[in-house]
mmCIF file as gemmi writes it, N, C-alpha and C atoms, coordinates in Angstrom:
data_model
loop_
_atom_site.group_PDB
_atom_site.id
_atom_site.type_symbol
_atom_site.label_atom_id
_atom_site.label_alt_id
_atom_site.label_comp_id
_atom_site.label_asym_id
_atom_site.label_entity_id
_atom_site.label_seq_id
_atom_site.pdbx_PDB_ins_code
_atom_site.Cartn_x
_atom_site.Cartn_y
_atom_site.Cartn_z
_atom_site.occupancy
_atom_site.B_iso_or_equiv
_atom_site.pdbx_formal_charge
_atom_site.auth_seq_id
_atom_site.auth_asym_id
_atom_site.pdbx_PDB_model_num
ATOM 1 N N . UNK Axp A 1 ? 76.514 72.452 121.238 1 0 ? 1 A 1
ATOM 2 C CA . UNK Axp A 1 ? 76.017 73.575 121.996 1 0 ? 1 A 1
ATOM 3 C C . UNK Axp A 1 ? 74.561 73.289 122.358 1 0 ? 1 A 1
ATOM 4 N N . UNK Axp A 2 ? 74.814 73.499 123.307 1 0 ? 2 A 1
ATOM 5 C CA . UNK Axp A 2 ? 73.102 73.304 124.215 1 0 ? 2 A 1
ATOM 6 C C . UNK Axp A 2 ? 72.33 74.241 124.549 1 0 ? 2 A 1
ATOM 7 N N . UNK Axp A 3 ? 71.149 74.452 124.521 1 0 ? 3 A 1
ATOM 8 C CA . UNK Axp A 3 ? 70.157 75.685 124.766 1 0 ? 3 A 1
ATOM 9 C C . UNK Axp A 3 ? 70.099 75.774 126.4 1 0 ? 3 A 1
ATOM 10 N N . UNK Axp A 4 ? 69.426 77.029 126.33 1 0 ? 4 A 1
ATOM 11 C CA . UNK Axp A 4 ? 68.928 76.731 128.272 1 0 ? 4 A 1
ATOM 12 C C . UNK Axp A 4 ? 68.033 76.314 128.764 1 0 ? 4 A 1
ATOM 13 N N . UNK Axp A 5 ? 67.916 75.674 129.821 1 0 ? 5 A 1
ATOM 14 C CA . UNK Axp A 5 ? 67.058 75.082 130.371 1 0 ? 5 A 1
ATOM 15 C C . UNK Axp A 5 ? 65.705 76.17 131.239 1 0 ? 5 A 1
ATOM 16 N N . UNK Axp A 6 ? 64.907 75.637 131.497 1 0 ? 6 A 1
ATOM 17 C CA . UNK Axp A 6 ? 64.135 76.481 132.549 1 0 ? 6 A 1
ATOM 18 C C . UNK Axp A 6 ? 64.289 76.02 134.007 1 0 ? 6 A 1
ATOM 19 N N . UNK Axp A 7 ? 64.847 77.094 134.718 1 0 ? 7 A 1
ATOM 20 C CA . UNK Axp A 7 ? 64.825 76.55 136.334 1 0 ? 7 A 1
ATOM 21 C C . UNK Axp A 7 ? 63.18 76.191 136.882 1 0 ? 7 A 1
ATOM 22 N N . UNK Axp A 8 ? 63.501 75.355 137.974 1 0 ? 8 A 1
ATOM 23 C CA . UNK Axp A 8 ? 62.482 74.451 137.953 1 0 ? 8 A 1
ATOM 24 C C . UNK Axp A 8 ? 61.328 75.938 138.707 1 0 ? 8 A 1
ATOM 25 N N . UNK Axp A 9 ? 60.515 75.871 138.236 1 0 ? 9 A 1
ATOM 26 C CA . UNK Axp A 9 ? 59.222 76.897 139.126 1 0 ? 9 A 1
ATOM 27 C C . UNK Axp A 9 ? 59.492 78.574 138.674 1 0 ? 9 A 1
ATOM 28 N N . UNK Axp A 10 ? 60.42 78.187 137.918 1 0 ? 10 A 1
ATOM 29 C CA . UNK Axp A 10 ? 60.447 79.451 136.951 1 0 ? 10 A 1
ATOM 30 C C . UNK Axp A 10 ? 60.113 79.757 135.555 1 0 ? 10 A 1
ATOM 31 N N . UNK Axp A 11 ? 60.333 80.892 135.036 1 0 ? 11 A 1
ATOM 32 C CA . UNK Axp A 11 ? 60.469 81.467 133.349 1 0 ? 11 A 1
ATOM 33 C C . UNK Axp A 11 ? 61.523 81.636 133.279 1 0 ? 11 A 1
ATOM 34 N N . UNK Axp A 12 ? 62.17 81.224 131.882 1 0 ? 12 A 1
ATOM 35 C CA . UNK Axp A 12 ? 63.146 81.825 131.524 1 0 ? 12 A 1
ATOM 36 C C . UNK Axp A 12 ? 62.543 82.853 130.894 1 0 ? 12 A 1
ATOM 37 N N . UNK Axp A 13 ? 64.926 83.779 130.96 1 0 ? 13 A 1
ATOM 38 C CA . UNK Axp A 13 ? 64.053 85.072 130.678 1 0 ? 13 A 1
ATOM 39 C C . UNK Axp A 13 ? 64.375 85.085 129.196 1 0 ? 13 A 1
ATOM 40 N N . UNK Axp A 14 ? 63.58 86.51 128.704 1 0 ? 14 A 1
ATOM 41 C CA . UNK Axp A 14 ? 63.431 86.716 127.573 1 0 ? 14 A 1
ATOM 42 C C . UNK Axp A 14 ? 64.845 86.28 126.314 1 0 ? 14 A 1
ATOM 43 N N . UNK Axp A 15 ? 66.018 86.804 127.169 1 0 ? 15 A 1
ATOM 44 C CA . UNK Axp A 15 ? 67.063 86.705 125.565 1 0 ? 15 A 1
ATOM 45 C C . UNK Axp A 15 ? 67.657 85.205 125.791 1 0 ? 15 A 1
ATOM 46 N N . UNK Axp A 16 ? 67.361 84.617 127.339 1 0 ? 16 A 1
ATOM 47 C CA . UNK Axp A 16 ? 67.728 83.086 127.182 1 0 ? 16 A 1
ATOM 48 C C . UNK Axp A 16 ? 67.038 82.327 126.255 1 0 ? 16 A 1
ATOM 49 N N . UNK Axp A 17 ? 65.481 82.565 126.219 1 0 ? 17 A 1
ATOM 50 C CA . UNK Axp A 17 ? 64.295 81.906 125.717 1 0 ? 17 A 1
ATOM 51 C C . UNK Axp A 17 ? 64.673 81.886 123.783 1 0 ? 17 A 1
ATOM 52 N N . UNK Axp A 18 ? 65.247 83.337 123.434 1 0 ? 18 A 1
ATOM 53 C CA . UNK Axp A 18 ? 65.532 83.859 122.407 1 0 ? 18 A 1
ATOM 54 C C . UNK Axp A 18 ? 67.236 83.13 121.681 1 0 ? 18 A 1
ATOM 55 N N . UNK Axp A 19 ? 68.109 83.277 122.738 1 0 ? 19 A 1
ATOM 56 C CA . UNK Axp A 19 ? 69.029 81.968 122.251 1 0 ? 19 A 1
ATOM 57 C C . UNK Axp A 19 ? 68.636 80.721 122.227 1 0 ? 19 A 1
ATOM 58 N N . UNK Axp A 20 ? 68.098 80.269 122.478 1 0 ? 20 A 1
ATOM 59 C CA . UNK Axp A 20 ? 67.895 78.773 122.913 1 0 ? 20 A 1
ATOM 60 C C . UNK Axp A 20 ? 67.021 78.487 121.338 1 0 ? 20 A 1
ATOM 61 N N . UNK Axp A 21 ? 65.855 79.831 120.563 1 0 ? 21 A 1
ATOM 62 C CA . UNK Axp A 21 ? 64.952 79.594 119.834 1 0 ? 21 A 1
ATOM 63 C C . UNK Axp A 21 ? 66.029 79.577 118.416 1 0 ? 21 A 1
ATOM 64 N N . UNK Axp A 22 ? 67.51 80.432 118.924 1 0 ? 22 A 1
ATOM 65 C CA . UNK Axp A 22 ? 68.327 80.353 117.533 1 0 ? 22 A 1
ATOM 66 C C . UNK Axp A 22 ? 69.084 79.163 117.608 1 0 ? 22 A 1
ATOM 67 N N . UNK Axp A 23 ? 69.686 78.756 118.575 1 0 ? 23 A 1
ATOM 68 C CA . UNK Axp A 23 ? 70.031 77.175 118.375 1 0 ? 23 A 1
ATOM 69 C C . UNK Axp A 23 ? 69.347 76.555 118.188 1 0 ? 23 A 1
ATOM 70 N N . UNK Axp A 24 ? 68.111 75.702 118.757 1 0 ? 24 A 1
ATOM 71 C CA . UNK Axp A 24 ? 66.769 74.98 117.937 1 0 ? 24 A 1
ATOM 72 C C . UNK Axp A 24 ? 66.988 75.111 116.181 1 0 ? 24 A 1
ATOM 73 N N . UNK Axp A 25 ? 66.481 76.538 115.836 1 0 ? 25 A 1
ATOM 74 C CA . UNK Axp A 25 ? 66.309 77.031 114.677 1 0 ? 25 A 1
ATOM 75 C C . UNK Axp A 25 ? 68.061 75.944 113.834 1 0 ? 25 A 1
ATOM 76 N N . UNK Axp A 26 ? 68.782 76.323 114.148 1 0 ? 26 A 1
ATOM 77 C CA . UNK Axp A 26 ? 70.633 75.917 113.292 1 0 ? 26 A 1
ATOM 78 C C . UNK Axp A 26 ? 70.205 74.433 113.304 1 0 ? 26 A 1
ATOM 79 N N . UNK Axp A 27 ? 70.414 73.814 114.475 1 0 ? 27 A 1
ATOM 80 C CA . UNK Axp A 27 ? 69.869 72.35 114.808 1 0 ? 27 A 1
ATOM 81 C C . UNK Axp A 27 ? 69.058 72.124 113.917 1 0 ? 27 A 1
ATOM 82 N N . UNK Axp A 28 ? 68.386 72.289 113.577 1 0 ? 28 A 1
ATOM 83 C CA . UNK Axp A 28 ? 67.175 71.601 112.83 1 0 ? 28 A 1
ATOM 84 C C . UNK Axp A 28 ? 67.189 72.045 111.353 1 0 ? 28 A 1
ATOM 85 N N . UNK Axp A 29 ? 68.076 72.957 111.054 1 0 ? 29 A 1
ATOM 86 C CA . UNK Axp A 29 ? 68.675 73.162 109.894 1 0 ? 29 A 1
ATOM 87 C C . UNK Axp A 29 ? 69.862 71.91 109.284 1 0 ? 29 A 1
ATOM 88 N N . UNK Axp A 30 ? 70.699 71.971 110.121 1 0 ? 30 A 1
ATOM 89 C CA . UNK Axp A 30 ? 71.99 70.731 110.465 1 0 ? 30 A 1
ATOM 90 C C . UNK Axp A 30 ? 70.571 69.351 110.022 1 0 ? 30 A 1
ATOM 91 N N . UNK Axp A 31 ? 70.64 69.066 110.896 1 0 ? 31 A 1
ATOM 92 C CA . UNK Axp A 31 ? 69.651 67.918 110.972 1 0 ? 31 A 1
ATOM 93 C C . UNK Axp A 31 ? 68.879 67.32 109.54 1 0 ? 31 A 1
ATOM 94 N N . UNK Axp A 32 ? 68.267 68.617 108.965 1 0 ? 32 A 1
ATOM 95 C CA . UNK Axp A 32 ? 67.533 68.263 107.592 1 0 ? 32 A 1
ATOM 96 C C . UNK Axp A 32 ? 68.351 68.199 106.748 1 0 ? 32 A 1
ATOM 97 N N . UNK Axp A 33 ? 69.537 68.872 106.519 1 0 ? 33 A 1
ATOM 98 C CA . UNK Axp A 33 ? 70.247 68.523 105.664 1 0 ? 33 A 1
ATOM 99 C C . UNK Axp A 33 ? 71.138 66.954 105.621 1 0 ? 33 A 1
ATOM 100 N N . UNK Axp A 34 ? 71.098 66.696 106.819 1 0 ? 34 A 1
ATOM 101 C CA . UNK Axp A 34 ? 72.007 65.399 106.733 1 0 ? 34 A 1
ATOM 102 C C . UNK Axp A 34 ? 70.924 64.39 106.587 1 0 ? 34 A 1
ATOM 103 N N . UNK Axp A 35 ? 69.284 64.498 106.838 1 0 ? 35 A 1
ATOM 104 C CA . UNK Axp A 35 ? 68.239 63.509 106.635 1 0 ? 35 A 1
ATOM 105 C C . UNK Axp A 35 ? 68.513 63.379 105.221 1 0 ? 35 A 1
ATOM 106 N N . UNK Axp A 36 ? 68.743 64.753 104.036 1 0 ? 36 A 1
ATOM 107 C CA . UNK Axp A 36 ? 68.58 64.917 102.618 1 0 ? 36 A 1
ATOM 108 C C . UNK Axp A 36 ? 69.591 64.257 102.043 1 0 ? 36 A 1
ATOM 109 N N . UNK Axp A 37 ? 70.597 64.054 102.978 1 0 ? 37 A 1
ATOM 110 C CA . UNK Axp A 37 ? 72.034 63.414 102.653 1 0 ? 37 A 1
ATOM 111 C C . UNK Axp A 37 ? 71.347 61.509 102.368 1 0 ? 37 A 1
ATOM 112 N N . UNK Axp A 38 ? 70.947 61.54 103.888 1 0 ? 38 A 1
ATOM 113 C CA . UNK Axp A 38 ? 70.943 59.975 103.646 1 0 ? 38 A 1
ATOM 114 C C . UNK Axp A 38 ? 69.661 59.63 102.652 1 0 ? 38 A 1
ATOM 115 N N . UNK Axp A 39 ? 68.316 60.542 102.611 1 0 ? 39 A 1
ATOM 116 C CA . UNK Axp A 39 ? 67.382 60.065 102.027 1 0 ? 39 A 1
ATOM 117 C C . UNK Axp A 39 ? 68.046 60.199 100.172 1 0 ? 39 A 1
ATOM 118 N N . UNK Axp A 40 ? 69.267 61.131 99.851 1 0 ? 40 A 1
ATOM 119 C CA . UNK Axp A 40 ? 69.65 60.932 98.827 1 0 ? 40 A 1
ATOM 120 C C . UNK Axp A 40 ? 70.341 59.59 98.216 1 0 ? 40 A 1
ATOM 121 N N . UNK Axp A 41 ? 71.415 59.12 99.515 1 0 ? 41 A 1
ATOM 122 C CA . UNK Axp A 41 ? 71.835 58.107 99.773 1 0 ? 41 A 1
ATOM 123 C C . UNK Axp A 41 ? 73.591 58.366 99.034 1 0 ? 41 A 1
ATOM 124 N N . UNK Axp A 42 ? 73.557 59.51 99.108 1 0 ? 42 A 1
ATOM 125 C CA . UNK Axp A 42 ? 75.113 59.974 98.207 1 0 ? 42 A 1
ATOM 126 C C . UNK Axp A 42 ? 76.047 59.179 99.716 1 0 ? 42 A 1
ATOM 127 N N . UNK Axp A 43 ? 75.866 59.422 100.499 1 0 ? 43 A 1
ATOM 128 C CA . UNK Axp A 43 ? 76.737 58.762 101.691 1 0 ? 43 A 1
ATOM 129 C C . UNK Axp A 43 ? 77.08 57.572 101.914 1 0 ? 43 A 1
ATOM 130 N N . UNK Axp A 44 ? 76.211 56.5 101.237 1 0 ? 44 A 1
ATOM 131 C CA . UNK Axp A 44 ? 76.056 55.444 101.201 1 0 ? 44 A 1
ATOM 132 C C . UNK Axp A 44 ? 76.773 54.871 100.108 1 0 ? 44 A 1
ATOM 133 N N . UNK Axp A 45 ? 77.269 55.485 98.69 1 0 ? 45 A 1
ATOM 134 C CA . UNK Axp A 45 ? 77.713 55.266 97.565 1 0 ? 45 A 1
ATOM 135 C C . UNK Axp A 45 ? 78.585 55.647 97.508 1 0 ? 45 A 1
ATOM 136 N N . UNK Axp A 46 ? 79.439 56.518 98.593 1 0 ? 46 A 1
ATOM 137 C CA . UNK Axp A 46 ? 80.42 57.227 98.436 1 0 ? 46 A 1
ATOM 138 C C . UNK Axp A 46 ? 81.889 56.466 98.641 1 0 ? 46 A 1
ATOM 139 N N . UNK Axp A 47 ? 82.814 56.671 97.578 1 0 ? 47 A 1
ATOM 140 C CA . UNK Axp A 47 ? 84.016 55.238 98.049 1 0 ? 47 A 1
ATOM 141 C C . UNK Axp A 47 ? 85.26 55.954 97.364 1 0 ? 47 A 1
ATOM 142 N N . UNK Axp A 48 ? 85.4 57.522 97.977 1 0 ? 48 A 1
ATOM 143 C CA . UNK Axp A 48 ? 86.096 58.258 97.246 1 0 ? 48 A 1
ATOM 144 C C . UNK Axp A 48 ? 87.117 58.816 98.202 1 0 ? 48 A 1
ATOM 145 N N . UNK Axp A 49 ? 88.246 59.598 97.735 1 0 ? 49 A 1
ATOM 146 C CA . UNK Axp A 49 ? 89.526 59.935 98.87 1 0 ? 49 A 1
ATOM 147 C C . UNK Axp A 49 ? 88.347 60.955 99.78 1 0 ? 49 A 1
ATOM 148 N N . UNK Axp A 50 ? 89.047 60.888 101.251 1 0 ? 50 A 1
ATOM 149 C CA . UNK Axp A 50 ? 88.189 61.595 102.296 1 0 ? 50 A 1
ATOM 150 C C . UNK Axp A 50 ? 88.592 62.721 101.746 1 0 ? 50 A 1
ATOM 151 N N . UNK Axp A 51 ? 89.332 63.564 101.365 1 0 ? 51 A 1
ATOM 152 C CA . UNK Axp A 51 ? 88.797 64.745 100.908 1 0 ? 51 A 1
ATOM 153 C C . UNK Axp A 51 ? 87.993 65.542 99.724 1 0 ? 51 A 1
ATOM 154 N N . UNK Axp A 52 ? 88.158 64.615 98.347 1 0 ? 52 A 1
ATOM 155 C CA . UNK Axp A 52 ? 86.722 64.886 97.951 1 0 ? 52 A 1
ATOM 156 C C . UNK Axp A 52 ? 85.671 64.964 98.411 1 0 ? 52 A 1
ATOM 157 N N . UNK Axp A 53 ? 85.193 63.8 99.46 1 0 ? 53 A 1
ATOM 158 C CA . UNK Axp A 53 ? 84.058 63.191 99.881 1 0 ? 53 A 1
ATOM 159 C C . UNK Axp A 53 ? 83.579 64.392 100.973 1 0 ? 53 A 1
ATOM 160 N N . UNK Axp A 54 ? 84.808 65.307 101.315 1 0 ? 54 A 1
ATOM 161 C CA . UNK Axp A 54 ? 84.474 66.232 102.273 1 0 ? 54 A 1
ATOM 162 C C . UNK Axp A 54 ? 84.053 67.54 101.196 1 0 ? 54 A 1
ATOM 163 N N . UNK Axp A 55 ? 84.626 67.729 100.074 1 0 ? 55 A 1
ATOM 164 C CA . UNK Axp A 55 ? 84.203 68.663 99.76 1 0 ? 55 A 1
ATOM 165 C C . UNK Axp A 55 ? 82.716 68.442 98.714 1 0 ? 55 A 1
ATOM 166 N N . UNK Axp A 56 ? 82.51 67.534 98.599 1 0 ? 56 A 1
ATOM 167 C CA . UNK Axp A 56 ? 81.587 66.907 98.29 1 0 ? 56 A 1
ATOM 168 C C . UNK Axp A 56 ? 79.872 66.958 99.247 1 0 ? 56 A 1
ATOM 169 N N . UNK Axp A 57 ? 80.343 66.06 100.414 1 0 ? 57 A 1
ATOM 170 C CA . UNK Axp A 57 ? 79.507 66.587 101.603 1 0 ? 57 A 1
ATOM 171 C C . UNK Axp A 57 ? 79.431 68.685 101.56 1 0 ? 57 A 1
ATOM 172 N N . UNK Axp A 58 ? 79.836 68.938 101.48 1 0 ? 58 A 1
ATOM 173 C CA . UNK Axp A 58 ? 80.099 70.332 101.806 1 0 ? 58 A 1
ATOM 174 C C . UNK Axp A 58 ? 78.893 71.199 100.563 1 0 ? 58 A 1
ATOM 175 N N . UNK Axp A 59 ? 79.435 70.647 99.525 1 0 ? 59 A 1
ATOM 176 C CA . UNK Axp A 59 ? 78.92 71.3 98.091 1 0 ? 59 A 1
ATOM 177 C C . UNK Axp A 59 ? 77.442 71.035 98.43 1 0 ? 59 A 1
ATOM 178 N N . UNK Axp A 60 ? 76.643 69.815 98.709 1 0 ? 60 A 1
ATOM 179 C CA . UNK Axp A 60 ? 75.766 69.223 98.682 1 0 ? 60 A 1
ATOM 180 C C . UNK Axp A 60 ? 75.232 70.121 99.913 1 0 ? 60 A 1
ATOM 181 N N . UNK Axp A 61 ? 75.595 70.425 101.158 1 0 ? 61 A 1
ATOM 182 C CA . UNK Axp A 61 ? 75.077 70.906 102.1 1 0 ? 61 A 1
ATOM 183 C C . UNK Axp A 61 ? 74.314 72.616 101.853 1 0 ? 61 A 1
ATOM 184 N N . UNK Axp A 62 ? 75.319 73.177 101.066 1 0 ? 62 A 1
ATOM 185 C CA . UNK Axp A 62 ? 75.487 74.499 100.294 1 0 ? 62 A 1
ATOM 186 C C . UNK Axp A 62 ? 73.995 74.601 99.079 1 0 ? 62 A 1
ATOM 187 N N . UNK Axp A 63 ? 73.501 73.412 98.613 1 0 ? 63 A 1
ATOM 188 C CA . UNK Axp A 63 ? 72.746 73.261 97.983 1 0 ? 63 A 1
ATOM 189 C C . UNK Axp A 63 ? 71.684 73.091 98.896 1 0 ? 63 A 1
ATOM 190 N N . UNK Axp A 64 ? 71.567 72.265 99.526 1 0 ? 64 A 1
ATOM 191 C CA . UNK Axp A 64 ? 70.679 72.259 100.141 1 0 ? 64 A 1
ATOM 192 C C . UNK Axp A 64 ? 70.146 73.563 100.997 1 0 ? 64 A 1
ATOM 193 N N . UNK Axp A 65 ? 71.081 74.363 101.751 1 0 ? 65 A 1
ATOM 194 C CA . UNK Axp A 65 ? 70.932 75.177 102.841 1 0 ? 65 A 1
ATOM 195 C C . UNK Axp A 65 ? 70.266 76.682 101.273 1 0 ? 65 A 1
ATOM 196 N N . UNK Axp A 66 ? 70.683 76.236 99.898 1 0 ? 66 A 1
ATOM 197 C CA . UNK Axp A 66 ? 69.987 77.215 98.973 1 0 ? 66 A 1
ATOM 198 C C . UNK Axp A 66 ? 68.38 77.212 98.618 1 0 ? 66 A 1
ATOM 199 N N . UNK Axp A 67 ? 68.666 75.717 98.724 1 0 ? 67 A 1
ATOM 200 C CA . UNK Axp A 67 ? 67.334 74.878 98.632 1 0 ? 67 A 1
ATOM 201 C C . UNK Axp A 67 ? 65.955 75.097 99.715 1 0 ? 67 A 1
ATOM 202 N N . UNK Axp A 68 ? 65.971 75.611 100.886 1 0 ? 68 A 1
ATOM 203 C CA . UNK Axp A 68 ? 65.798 76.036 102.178 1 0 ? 68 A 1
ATOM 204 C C . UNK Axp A 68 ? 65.678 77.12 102.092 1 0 ? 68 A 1
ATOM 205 N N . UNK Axp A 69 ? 66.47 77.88 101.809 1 0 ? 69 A 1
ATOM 206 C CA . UNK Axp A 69 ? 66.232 79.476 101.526 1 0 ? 69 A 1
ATOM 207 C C . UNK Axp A 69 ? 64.984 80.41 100.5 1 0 ? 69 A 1
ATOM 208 N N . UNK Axp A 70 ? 65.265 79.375 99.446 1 0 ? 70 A 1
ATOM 209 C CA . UNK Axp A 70 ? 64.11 79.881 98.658 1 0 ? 70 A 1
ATOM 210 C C . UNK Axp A 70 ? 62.689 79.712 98.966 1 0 ? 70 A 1
């Protein structure tokens, strides 16, 4: 999902400017958590059935996104 753009010689308007600031905001949530993934390096070590490894990824994300919150 993509934010909006500004037409060229214009403003966007207010609740475009305002979605666009809550996708940014998720994005860059997404983003740090998967940097925390690799700077942990659990992704890299991982050699387990894909669905642990998914609920695994998952658990870890959940921590993190707690981790963020506080």
């Amino acid at each position: 999902m993509t934010g909006y753009e500004k037409p060229r010689g214009k403003k966007l308007p207010p609740a475009k400017k305002q979605v666009k600031q809550l996708i940014a905001a998720e994005r860059a949530a997404c983003e740090h958590a998967f940097a925390h993934l690799k700077n942990w390096r659990v992704l890299t070590r991982l050699r387990l059935d894909v669905k642990w490894a998914t609920r695994l990824v998952r658990a870890l994300m959940v921590l993190n996104w707690y981790e963020i919150a506080r």
